[in-house]
N, C-alpha and C positions, 0 to 999 in steps of 0.2 A: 450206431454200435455202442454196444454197453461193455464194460472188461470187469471182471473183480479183480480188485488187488487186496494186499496184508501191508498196513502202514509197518514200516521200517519201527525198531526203536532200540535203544544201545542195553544191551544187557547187562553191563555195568552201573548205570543210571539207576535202571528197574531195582538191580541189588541194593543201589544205597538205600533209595527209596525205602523196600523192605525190609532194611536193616534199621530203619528210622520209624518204623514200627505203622507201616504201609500197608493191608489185605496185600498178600499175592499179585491178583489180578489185578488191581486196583496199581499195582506198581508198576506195572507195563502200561497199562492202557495209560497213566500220566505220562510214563515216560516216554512214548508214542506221541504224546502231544506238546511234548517241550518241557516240561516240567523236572528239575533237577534236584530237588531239594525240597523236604516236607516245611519247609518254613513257606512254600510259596503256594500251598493249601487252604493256609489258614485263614477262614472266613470269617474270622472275631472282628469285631469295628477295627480296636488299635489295628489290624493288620493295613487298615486303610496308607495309600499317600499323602503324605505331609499336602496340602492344599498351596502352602509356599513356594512346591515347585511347579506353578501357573505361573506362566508371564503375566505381568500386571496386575495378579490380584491382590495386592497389597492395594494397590492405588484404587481398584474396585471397591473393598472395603473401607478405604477412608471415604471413598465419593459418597457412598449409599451412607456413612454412620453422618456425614456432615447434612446428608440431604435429611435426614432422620431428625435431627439433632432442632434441623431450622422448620422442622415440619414443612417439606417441601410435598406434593403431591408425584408420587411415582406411576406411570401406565404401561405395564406392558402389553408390549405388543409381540403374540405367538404364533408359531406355526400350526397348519390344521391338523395337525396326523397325533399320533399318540404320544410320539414322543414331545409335542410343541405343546400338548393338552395336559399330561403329566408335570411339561416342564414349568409351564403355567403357574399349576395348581399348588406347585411345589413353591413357586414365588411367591403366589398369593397369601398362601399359608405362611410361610414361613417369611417374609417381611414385616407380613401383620404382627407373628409374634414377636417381631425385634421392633416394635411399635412404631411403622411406616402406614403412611397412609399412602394405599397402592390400591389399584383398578386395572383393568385388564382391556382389551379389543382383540378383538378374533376378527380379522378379515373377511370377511365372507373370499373365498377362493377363485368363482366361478366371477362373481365383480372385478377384484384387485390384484387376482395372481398372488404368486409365491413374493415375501419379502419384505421388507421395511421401504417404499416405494414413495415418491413424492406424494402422489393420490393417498395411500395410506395415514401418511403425515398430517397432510391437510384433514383427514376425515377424524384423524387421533385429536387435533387440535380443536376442531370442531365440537364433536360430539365430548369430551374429557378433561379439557382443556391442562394438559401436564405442566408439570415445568420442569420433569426428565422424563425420559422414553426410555425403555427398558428391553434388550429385544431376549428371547429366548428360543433357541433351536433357529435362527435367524439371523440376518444382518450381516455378516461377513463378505458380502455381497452386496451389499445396499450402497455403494459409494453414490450415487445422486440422491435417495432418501437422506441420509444422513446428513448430508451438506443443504436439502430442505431443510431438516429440522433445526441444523447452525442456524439455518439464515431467519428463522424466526426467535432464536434465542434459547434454544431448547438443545439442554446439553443431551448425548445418546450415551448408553453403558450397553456394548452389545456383548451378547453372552452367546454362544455358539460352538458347534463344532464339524460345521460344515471347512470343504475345503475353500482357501482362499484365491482369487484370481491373482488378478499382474498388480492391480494396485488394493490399498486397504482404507477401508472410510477413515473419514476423520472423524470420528468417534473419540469425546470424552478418555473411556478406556475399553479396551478390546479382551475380554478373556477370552481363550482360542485354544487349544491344545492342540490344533493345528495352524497356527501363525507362526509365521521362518521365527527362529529364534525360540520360540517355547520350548524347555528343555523337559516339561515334565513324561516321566518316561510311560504313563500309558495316555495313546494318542487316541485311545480307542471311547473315553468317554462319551456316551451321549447327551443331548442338548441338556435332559434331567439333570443327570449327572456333572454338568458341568454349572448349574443353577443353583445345585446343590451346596458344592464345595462353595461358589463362590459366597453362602447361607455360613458357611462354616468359619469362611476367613472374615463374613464381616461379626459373626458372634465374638471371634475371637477380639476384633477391634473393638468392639463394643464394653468388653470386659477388661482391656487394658485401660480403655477413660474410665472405668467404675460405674459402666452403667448397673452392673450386674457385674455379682461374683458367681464364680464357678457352682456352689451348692445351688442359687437361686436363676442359672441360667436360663430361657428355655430350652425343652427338649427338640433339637434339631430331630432326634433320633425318630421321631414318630413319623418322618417324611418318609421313609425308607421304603414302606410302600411303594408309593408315586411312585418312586427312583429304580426301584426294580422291575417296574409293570415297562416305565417309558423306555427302560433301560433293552429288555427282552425284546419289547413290539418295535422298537427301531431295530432290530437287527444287527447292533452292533459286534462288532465280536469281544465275545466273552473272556478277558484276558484277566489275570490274576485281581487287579485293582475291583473290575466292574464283575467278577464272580464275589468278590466281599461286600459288594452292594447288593446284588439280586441275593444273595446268602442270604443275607442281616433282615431283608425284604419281605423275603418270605418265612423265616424265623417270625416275624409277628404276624403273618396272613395268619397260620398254622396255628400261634397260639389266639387267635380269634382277636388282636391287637389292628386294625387297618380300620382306614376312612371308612364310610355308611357307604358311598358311591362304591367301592370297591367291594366291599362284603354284596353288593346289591348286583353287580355285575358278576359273581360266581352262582350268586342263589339264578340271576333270571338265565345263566346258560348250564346251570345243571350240574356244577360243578363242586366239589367240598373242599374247602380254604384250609380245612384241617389238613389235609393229602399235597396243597400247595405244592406245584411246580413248575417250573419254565416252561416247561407246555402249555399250561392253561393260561399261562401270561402272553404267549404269544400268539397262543391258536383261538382260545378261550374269550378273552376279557380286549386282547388289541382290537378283533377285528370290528367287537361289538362298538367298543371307542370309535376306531376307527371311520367307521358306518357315517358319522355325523359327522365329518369333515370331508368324506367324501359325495354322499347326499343332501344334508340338508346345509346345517349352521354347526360347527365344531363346539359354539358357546352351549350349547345342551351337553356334549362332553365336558366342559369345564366346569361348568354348575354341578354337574353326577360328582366331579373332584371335591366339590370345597363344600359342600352342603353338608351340615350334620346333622340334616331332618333325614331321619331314617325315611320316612313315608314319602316325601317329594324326592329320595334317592332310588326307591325302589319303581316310583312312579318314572323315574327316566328310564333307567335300564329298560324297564317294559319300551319303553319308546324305542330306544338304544336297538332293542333287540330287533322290533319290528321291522326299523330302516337296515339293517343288517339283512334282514330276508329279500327286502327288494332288492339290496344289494345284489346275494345271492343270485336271485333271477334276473337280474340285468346283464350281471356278468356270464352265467353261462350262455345268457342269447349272444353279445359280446363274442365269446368263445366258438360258438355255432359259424358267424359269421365271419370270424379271420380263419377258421379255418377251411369256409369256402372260399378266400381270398389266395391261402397259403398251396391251394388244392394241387398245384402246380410245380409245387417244390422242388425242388431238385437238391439233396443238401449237397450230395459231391461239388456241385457249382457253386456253392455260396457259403459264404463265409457270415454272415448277419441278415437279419430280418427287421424292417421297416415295412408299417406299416398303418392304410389307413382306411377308415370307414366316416360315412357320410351321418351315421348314424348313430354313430357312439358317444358315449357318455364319460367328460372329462375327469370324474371322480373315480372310475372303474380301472381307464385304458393300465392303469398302473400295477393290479393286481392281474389282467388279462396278458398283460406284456410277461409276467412273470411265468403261468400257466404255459404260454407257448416259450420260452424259454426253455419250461423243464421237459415238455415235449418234446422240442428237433433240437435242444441242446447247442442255439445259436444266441450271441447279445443283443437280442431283439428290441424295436422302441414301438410304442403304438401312438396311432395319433388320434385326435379327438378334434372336430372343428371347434376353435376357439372365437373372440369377438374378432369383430369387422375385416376379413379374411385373412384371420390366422388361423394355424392350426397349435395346438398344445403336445406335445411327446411328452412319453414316460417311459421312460428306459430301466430294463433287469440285463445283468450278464452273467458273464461263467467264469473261470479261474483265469487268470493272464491275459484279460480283456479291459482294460482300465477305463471305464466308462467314459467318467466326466475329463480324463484326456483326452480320449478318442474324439468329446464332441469339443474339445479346446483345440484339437489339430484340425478337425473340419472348416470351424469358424478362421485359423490361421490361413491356410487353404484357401476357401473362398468367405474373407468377410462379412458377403451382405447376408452369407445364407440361414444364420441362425440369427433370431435376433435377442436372446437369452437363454443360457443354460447356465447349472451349477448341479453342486450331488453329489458322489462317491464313487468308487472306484466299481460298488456293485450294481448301484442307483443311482438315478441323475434322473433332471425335467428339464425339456426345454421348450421353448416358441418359435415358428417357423413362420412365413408367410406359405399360406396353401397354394401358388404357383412355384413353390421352390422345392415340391414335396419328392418329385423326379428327380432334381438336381440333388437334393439331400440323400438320397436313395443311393444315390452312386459314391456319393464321395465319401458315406458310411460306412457303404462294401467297400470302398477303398480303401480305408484304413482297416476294417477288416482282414482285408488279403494279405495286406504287408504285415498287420502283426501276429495274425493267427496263423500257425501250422498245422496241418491236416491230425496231427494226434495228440494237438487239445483242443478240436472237435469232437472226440470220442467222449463218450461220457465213463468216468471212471470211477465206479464207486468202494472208495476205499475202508477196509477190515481191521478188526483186530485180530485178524489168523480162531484158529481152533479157542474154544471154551473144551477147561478140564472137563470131566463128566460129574465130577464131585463139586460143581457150581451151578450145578440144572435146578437150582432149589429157589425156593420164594424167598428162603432167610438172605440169600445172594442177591435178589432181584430188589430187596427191600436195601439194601448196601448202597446197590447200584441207583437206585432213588434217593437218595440221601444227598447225592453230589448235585453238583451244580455242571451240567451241562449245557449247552448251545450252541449257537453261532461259532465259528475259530475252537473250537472246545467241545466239538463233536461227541453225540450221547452214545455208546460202546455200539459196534454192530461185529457181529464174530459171522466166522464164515467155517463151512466143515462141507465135507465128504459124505451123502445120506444114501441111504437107500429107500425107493417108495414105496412103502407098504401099498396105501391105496389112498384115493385119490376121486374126489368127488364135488360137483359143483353147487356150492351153495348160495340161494337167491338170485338166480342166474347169472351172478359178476361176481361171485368169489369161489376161490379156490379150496376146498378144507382137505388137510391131509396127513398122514399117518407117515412118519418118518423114521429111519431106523440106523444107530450107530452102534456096533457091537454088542446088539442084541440087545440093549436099551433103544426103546420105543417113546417118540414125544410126537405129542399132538402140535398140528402146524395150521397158518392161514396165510394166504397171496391172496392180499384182497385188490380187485377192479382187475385178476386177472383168471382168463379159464384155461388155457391152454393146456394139453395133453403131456406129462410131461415122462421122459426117461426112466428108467430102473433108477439107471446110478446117476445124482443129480449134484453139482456143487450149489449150496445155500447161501446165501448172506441175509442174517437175522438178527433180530433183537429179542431179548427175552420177556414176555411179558407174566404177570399173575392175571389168570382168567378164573373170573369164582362164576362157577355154576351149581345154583341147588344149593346153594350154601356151604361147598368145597372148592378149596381154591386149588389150580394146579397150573405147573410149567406150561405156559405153549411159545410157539416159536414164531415170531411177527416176522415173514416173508419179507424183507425187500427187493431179493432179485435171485433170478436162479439161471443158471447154466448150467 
């Protein structure tokens, strides 16, 4: 079941808003989404959070300026996915310029699993030999990695913003923006972003010993990139602080300012940096990142980051791009085959999907999990055979489904059954033994049952009620591109009363259609849908500029109709 609804929003708010010299529309739709105040707009750098309100990263700055200082050897150690590859790339860079001598390891995934892990330790030591370990988009988790690398002498500085278990490593220093006690008030950064800042507080240490004055610092600011790319493709939600990063981000894609890797990842998927948006960062340029951490080695992502050989950057992205196609076809066979698994369904009876194949592939099940997620509209996990008979989960949910609780009350529950999980409240991974896949199956659904109620099963897709008629315009749609939306910060979708002119199926999976409000007529597309539809039909849309022939006009991007 599908419902439209109109988000609520205070019409008081809306006024100040447009009394503070807010568009119209643009004052509802913020204040629809929480927004109170045009101070909380502003996507200028200064708008940023003092870095100060980090627990512990004062003492992160001192560690890195002393490890600096004695020329100690720094390694981090990153996550595979785009935000661990960004966050990387961000430290690579940016240590270097505060003149650390830093190296990196990328786990291989499919060897070492997720995390700063003893085995990882030992391999870090081996092949790099640190005398601090670095972790980014990682480690908060690591409580036996970490107490490895104590035990050979090797301080850790974990940077993270994953959630925390029962206990915390004994890490050196911990920056967290989610560790008990962190009071900084957005919890929402990611790994980048949290890489970032900590880049910021130790400049700033740096320039209190004199290494550098303020006129001859270097510029942090050129990371902003990274930060906005890692920031988007993790899916964080976009709350005031991490909208003045992706802002400031794409503010230099746009003016043609960003790394060779990144101009090279919008040229090989077809995209124009000058047009830059949160779309192309997450649909665009993640999944191509992406691709190599979940197929091959994430270190050909990282190299695409830090490279400033335009020609060896354009030479990955082609790579980038190519493992991204197998991707593609992997995952739809993937996709073919859970849902001859799922063929049986029943949703009235079930409250979550788990799920496994003998044949799938541990870099996919994560993006496949999501797919049927947005299908039967349940917190589905998929599994993947992992080494020596385990199995690997990748878990996607839906509103008021707390993932990585859900699989902390299972493991409460029955102990032996998970033997690692961590993640987020949307996302989470975990490892199972492949005899406990039954036993997992149930006590999924069981916490399912007790905290899911039958009508947030429904999927609800929420509006911002009617658009004026005197905003059907490009110069509106071009407004409406300007802003930062995303994640938590939902991109405008209005909903109205139509009538159908006519109605015809184009390339056999879409819908193309002639729509009619008070005698004003807009061109309209449901695309991957044919269905016959009504006279009179309720819309929920998004407005897009369609140039054909070299005129551009209104049409109206279907996403659901009643």
């Amino acid at each position: 079941m599908t419902r439209i609804t109109t988000r609520p929003y205070s019409f008081r708010e809306s006024e100040m808003l447009r009394q503070q010299g807010v568009h119209p529309v643009l004052a509802r739709l913020y204040a629809a989404r929480g927004v109170t105040s045009a101070l909380e707009l502003s996507t200028e750098f200064n708008a940023l959070l003092p870095p100060s309100g980090l627990l512990q990263i004062d003492a992160a700055a001192r560690f890195l300026a002393d490890a600096i200082a004695a020329q100690k050897k720094l390694v981090i150690v990153a996550d595979y996915d785009c935000d661990g590859a960004t966050a990387c790339a961000v430290g690579l860079r940016g240590l270097r310029m505060l003149g650390a001598i830093v190296d990196y390891i990328m786990p291989n995934r499919f060897e070492y699993g997720y995390g700063l892990t003893p085995e990882i330790v030992a391999l870090t030591i081996r092949e790099k030999s640190p005398d601090i370990i670095v972790t980014v988009d990682n480690g908060i988790a690591s409580v036996e990695g970490v107490a490895a690398a104590n035990a050979q002498g090797i301080p850790v500085l974990v940077t993270d913003h994953h959630l925390p278990g029962d206990h915390l490593p004994d890490a050196a220093v911990i920056v967290n923006p989610s560790q008990p006690d962190c009071q900084f008030a957005s919890k929402n950064l990611a790994g980048v972003g949290v890489m970032f800042y900590v880049l910021l507080a130790l400049r700033a240490e740096m320039r209190q010993r004199g290494v550098f004055d303020q006129q001859h610092q270097p510029k942090l600011d050129t990371l902003l990139d990274l930060v906005a790319l890692g920031t988007v493709a993790d899916v964080v939600k976009l709350d005031g602080n991490n909208r003045v990063l992706v802002a400031q981000g794409l503010k230099r894609m746009r003016a043609g300012r960003m790394c060779a890797g990144i101009a090279a990842l919008f040229r090989v998927a077809g995209r124009e940096p000058h047009h830059a948006g949160p779309f192309d960062l997450g649909f665009a340029l993640g999944p191509r990142l992406n691709a190599a951490g979940r197929l091959a080695d994430m270190a050909l992502g990282i190299e695409c980051l830090t490279t400033d050989d335009e020609g060896r950057a354009w030479q990955i992205a082609q790579e980038l791009n190519a493992i991204n196609a197998d991707r593609k076809d992997i995952e739809r066979e993937m996709q073919d085959v859970a849902l001859l698994h799922l063929d049986s369904f029943e949703p009235k009876d079930t409250h979550t999907i788990a799920v496994f194949d003998e044949s799938w592939h541990q870099g996919v099940i994560g993006i496949v999990a999501s797919r049927l997620k947005d299908k039967f509209y349940r917190p589905t996990i998929t599994f993947a055979p992992g080494n020596e008979g385990q199995m690997k989960g990748s878990g996607r949910s839906i509103p008021g489904f707390h993932l990585r609780d859900a699989l902390d009350l299972v493991s409460k529950h029955a102990p032996n059954l998970i033997e690692k999980f961590g993640g987020h409240a949307m996302a989470a991974g975990l490892t199972i033994r492949s005899e406990n896949f039954d036993a997992f199956q149930q006590a999924f659904e069981a916490v399912g049952k007790s905290w899911l109620a039958q009508h947030q099963l429904e999927r609800i897709i929420e509006t911002d009620g009617p658009l004026e008629e005197a905003h059907f315009t490009t110069d509106f749609i071009h407004i409406l591109e300007g802003q930062v939306w995303g994640q938590g910060f939902p991109p405008p979708l209005f909903c109205d009363q139509f009538k159908v002119i006519s109605q015809r199926i184009l390339k056999e999976r879409h819908l193309k259609l002639v729509l009619e409000k008070n005698k004003q007529r807009f061109d309209a597309i449901w695309f991957g849908h044919t269905d016959t539809l009504a006279e009179q039909v309720q819309v929920a849309f998004r407005l897009d500029a369609n140039e054909y022939n070299g005129v551009t006009k209104v049409q109206l991007l279907v996403e659901h109709i009643e």
